[in-house]
N, C-alpha and C positions, 0 to 999 in steps of 0.2 A: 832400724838396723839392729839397736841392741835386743828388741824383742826377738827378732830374726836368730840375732847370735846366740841368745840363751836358748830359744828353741831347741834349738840344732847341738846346743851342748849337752842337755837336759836328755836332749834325744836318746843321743849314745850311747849313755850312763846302760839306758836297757832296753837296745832296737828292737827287740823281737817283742817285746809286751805292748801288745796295742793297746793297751788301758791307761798305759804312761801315755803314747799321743795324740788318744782321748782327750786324756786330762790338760795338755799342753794344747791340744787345737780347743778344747772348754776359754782356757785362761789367754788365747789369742785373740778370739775373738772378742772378749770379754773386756778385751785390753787396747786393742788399736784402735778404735775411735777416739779414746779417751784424750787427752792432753797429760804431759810427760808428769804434771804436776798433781794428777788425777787417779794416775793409774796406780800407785802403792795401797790406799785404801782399799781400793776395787777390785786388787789382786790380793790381800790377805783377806777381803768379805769371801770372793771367789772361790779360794781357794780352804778355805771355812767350810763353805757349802759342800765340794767334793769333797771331801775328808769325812763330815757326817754322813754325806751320802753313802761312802764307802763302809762306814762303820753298822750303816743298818744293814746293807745288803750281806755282807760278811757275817754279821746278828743274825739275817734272816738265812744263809748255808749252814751254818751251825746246827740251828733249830732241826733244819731237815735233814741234815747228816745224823741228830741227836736220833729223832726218832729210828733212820736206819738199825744205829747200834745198840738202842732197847731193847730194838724185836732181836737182834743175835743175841743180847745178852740174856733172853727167855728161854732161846732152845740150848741154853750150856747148865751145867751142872751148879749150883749154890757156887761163889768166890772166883769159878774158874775165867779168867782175863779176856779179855776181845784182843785178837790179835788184828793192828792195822798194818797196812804196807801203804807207804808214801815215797815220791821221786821227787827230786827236788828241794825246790824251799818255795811255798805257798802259805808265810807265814805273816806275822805283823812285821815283819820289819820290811815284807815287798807290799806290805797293804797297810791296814791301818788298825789298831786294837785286836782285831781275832785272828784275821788270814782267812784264806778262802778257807785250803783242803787241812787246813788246820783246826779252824772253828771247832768241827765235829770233835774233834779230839779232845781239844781246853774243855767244851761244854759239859762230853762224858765224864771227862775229868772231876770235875768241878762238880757234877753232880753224885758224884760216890761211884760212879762203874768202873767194874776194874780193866785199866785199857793200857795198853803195851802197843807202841810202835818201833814196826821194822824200818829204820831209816835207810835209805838205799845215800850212799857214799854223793853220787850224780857228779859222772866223771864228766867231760873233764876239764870243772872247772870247782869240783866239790862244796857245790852250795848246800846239799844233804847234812855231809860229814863236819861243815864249816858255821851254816847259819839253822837249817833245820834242828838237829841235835843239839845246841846251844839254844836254843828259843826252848824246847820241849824241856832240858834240865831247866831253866828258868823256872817254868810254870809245876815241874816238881811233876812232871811225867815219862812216866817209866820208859825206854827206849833202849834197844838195841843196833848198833852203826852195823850196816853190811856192806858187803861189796856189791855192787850193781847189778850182779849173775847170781846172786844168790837168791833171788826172790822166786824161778821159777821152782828152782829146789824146793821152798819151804812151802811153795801154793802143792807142791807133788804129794807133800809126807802131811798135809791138812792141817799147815802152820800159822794160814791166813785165813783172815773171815771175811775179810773185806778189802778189796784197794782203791783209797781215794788219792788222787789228784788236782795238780790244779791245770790252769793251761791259758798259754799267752796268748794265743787266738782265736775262735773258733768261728768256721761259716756259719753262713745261713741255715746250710743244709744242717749242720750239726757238724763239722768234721774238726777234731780236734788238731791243733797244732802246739807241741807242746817239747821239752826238754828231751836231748835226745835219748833213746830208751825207753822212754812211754809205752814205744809203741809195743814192745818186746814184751813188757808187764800185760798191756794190753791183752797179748795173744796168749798168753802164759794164765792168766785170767779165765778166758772163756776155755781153754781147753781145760780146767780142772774144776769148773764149776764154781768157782770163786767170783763174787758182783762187782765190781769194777765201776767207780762215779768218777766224774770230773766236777769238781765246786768249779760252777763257774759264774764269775760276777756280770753281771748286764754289761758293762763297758767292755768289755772284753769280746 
């Protein structure tokens, strides 16, 4: 019953991210055979396990976000910035060490390219303006807070070179489900010739 209850607690915190009840149907199952005086070990090993596992796969979004933003960084001019556009927060503080649509970000960072993100606001709960922009001054990366309608503007006047993402669910087929407004970047995206990714981790 109390696995049952925390479950369901745990749940709520962030119903729409199926990687949270991944990770809670992982530590269920992982968990109810056990005897009550068993199960705290086997839930900090467990929970050990996902946490690294999350760290490499985020490691490994990075990596291939990195490379997207070299090759933009070849066709610009000597010093001139990569401009990113991001929705949301797909940071470490909803993942673990990097973030998914983050990764690419810290890693260009990190490795000297000069990169700038558009934070979209992401109404209307502003986790953009709230937890994205405050992770990104963290790590000492440049950022500009917009409002949530300004990104198709700035993809018009060739202000974007790229927009990554993250996203809470995705099918089989590929289709993303994600924060509302995605989808609007999405379309705003392919009509101005702008590349548009979603980091997405396997649990998800």
């Amino acid at each position: 019953q109390n696995l049952a209850t925390a479950y369901a607690v745990l749940h709520e915190t962030r119903p729409t991210a199926i990687n949270l009840r991944w990770a809670l149907d992982q530590m269920t199952e992982t968990l109810k055979p056990l005897s009550p005086a068993a199960r705290p070990d086997a839930a900090y090993k467990r929970a050990a396990e996902i946490a690294d596992e999350d760290v490499e796969i985020n490691r490994s979004i990075g990596q291939n976000g990195l490379a997207l933003l070299q090759n933009i960084v070849k066709r610009k001019k000597p010093g001139e910035r990569i401009n990113v556009l991001t929705h949301c927060n797909a940071g470490w503080l909803a993942t673990v060490d990097w973030g998914t649509a983050t990764a690419p970000i810290y890693m260009a960072h990190d490795s000297g390219l000069p990169i700038h993100v558009w934070v979209d606001e992401t109404r209307p709960r502003n986790q953009g303006a709230s937890l994205t922009s405050w992770e990104l001054a963290q790590h000492g990366v440049p950022y500009t807070l917009i409002p949530d309608n300004t990104g198709g503007h700035l993809m018009q006047h060739g202000m974007v070179d790229i927009c990554i993402v993250g996203t809470d669910r995705t099918t089989a087929d590929g289709d993303v489900c994600n924060k509302i407004g995605t989808y609007l970047k999405a379309l705003a995206a392919h009509d101005n010739g702008v590349p548009f990714y979603v980091a997405l981790p396997s649990p998800t």
